[in-house]
matplotlib code that plots the C-alpha trace (Angstrom):
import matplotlib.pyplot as plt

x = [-14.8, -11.2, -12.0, -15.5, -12.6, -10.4, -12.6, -14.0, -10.2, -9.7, -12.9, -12.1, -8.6, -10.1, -12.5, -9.9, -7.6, -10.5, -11.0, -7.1, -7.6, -10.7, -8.5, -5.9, -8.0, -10.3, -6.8, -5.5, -8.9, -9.0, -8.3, -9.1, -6.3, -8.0, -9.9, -6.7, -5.1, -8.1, -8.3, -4.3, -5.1, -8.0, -6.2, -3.8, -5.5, -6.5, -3.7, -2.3, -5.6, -4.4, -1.2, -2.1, -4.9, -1.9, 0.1, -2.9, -3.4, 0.2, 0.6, -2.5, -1.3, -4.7, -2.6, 0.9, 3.0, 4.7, 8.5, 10.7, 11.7, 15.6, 18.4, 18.0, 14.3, 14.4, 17.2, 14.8, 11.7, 14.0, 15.4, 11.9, 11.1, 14.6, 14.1, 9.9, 8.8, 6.1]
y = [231.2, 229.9, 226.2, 226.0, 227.0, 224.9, 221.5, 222.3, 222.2, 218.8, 217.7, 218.8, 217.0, 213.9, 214.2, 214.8, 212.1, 209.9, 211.0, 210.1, 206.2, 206.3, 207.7, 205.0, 202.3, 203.6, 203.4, 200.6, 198.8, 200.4, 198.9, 201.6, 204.1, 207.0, 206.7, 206.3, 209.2, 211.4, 209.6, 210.5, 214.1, 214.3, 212.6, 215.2, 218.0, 216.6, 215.8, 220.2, 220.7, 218.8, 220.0, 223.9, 222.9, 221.5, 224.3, 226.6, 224.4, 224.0, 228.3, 228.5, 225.9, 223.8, 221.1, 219.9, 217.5, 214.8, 215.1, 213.6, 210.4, 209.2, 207.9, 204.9, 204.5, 205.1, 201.9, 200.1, 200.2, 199.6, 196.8, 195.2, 195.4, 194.3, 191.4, 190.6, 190.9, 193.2]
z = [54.5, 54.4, 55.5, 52.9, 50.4, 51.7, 51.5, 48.0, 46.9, 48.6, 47.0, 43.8, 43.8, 45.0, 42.0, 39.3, 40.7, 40.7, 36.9, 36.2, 37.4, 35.2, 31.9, 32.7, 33.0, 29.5, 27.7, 28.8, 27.7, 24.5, 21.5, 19.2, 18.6, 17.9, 21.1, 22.9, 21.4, 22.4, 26.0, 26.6, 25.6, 27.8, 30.7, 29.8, 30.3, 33.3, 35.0, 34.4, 35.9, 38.8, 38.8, 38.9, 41.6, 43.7, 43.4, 44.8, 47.8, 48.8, 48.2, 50.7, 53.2, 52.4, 51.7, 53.1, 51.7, 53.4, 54.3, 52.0, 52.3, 53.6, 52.0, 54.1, 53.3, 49.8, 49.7, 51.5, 48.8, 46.4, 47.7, 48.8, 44.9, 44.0, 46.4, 44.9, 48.1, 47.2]

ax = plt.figure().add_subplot(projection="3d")
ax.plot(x, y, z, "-o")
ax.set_aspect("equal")
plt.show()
């Protein structure tokens, strides 16, 4: 029961992330203002949705972040977009 639980919260995270790209790009195309109001609200709302989702899969262990990143390799992004090499 624990792992069918555990993939329909991956699933659904993949879906709402997948939702966000499609509110940013709406927004960014839109040149009506009252559309983009309502699209930042709904992208919004989406995004907490995503948030508290998060938080339930990292209190259930279904999903683990990364480790944090080093001093040394935080200085070394920065300086590869300092630099332009990106």
């Amino acid at each position: 029961m624990q792992l069918q639980e555990k993939v329909m919260v991956a699933d659904t995270l993949a879906g709402i992330n997948g939702e966000l790209v499609r509110y940013a790009e709406m927004i960014a195309q839109s040149e009506n203002k009252e559309l983009k109001q309502t699209l930042k609200q709904m992208r919004n709302a989406c995004e907490q949705s995503q948030e508290e989702l998060y938080n339930i899969a990292r209190e259930k262990s279904y999903y683990v972040p990364a480790s944090k990143a080093t001093a040394d390799e935080v200085a070394h992004v920065k300086a590869l977009f300092t630099k332009g090499t990106l």
